[in-house]
C-alpha positions in Angstrom: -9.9 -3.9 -9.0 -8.3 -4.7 -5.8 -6.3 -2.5 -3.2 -3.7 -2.9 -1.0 -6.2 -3.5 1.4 -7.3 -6.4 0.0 -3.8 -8.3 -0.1 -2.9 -10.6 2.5 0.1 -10.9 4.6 2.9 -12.3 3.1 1.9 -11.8 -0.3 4.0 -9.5 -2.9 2.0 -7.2 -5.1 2.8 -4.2 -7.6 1.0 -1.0 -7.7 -0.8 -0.1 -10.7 -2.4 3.1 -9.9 -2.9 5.4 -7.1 -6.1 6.9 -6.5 -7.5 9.8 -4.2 -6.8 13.7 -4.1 -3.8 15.8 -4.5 -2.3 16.5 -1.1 -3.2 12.6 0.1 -2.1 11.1 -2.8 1.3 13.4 -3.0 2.1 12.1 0.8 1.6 8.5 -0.4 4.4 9.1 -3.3 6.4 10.8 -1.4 6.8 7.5 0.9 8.2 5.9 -2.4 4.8 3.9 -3.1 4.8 4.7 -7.4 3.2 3.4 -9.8 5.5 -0.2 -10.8 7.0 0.0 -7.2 6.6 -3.7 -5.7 4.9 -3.9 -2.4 5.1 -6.8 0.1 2.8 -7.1 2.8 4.2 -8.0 6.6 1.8 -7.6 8.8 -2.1 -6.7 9.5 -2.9 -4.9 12.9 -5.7 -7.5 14.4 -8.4 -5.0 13.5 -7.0 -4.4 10.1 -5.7 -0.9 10.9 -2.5 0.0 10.3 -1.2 -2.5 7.4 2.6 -3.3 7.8 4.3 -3.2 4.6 7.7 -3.1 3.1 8.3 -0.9 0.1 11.7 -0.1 -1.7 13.7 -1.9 1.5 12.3 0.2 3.7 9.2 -0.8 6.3 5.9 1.2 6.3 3.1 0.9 8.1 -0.2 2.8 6.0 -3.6 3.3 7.8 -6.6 1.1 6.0 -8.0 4.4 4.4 -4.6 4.7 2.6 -4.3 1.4 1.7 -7.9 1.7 0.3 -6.6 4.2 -2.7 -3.2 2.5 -3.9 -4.4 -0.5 -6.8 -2.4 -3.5 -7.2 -1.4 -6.3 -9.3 0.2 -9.7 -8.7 
């Protein structure tokens, strides 16, 4: 099972599911990450924390421990 976290930059992914409790995992929809949605990954901060991605033409950047609870697919 891998994560968002686990992807590396400049690599394109799709989510498969989202995990973690109501209100966290509510705020992650709400920034347009769904289930199908296709994810590419632009940047890592040098310590890993926040991830820079782009999502539905828009950029995002998600802290590791958010990152940790969206699963992806190639």
């Amino acid at each position: 099972m891998a994560t968002l976290k686990d992807v590396k930059i400049g690599q394109t992914v799709r989510v498969k599911k989202l995990t973690g409790d109501g209100a966290v995992k509510r705020r992650i929809m709400d920034m347009g990450i769904t289930k199908g949605v296709e994810i590419y990954v632009r940047k890592v901060a040098p310590l890993g924390d926040p991830v820079e991605i782009t999502v539905r033409g828009y950029e995002l950047s998600l802290r590791k421990a958010d990152a940790e609870m969206i699963e992806v697919e190639s």
